[in-house]
FIBA-649498 format. One record per residue (C-alpha): residue number from 1; chain; x, y, z. Coordinates in steps of 0.02 Angstrom, whole numbers, plus 50000, padded with zeros to 5 digits. Layout:
BEGIN
num=NUM cadena=A c1=X c2=Y c3=Z
...
***
This chain:
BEGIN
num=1 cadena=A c1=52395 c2=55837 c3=53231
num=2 cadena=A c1=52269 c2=55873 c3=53071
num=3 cadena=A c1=52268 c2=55751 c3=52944
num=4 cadena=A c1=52296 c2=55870 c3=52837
num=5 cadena=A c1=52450 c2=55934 c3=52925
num=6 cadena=A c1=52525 c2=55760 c3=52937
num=7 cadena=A c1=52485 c2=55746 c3=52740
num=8 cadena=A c1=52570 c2=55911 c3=52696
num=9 cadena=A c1=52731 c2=55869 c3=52808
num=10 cadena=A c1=52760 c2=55701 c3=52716
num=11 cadena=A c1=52732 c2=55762 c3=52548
num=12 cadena=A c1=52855 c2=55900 c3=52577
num=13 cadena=A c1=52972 c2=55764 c3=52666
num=14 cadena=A c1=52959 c2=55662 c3=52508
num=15 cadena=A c1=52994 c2=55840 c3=52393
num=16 cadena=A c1=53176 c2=55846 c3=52516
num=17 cadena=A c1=53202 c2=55649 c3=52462
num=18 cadena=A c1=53204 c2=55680 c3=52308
num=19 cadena=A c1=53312 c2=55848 c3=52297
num=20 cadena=A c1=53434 c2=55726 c3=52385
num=21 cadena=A c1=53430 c2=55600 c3=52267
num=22 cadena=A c1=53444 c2=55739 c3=52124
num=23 cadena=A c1=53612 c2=55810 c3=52220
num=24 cadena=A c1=53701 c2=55618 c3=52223
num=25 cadena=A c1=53619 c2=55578 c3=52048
num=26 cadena=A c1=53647 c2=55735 c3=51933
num=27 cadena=A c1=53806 c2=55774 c3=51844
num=28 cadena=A c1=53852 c2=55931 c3=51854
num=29 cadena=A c1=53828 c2=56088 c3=51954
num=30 cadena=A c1=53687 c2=56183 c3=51861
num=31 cadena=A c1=53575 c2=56023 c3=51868
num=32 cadena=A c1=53625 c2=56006 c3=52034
num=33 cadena=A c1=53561 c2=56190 c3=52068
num=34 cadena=A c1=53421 c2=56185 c3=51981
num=35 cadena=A c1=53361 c2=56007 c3=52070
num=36 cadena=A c1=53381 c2=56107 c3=52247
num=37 cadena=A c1=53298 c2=56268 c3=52195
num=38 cadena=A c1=53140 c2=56197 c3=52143
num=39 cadena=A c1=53115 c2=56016 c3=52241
num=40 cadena=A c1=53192 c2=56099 c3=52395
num=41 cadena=A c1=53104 c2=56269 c3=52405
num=42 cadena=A c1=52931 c2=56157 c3=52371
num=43 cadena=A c1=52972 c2=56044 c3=52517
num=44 cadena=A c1=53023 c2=56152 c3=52659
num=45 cadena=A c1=52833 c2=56243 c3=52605
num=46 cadena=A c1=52741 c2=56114 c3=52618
num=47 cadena=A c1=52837 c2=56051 c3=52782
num=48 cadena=A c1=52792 c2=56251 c3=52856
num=49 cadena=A c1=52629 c2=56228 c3=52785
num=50 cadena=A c1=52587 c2=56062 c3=52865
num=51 cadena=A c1=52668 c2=56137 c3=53036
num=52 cadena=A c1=52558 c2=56307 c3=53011
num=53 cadena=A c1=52407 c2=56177 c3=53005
num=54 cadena=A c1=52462 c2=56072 c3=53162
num=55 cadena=A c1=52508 c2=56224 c3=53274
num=56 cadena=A c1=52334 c2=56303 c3=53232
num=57 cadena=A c1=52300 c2=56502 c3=53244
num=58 cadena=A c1=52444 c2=56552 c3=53369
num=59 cadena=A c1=52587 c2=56680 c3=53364
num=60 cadena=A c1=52706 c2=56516 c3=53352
num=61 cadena=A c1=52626 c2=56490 c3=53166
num=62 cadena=A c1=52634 c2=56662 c3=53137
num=63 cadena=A c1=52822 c2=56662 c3=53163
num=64 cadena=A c1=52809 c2=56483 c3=53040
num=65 cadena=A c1=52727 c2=56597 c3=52905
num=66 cadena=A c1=52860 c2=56732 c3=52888
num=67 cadena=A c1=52969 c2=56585 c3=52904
num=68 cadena=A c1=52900 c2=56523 c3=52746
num=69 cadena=A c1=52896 c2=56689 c3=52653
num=70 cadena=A c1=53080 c2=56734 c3=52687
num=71 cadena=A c1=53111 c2=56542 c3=52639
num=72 cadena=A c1=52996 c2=56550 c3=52479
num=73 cadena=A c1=53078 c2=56729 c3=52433
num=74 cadena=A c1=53270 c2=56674 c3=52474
num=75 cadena=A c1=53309 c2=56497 c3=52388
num=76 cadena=A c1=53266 c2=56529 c3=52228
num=77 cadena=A c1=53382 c2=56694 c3=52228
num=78 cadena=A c1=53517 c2=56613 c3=52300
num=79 cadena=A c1=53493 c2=56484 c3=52191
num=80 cadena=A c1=53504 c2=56621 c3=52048
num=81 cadena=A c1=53670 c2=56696 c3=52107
num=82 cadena=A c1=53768 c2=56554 c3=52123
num=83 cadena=A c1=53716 c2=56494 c3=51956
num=84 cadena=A c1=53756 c2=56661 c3=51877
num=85 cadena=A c1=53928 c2=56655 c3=51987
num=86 cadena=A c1=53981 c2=56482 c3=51936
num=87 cadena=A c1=53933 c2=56556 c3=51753
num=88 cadena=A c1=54050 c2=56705 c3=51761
num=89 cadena=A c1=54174 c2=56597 c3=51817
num=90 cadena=A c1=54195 c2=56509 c3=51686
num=91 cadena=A c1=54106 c2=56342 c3=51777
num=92 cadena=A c1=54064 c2=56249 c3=51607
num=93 cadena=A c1=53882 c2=56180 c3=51575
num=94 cadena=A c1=53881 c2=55941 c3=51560
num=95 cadena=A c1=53877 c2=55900 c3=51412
num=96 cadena=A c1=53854 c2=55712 c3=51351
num=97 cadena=A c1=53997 c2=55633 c3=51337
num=98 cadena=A c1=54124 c2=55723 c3=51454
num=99 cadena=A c1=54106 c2=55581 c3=51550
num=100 cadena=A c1=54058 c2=55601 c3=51759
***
């Protein structure tokens, strides 16, 4: 494995840490959102990146990179709806103080 693929794959490993720790740590579900939408969607690149570099010019990292498009194109839209669904649903923003 490249050094540079090994050093991609942990720095996205460390992105999905830390869109964990923003699911357990944030209050409420639009923080929550937004923590997975960017840290996450960073993360799993860099991971596909990192695995693009390790696998080398091959139809397997081919298959990685459209992988990574539909990946790159698809959480931060999802992300979007749900937001905009909790929204129209009347799901109430945290405010400080409303205790949680």
């Amino acid at each position: 494995m490249s050094i540079a693929g090994t050093v991609l794959i942990a720095l996205g490993l460390a992105f999905m840490v830390i869109t964990a720790l923003g699911m357990i740590r944030l209050p409420d579900f639009y923080s929550r959102v937004h923590a997975v939408s960017k840290s996450e969607t960073l993360g799993i690149t860099l991971v596909l990146f990192g695995l693009i570099l390790h696998e080398g010019a091959t139809m397997v990292s081919l298959k990685i990179g459209l992988i990574l498009v539909f990946v790159a194109v698809a959480n931060p839209v999802g992300a979007h709806l749900l937001t905009r669904a909790a929204l129209r649903t009347g799901q109430m923003p945290w405010r400080r103080g409303d205790g949680g």
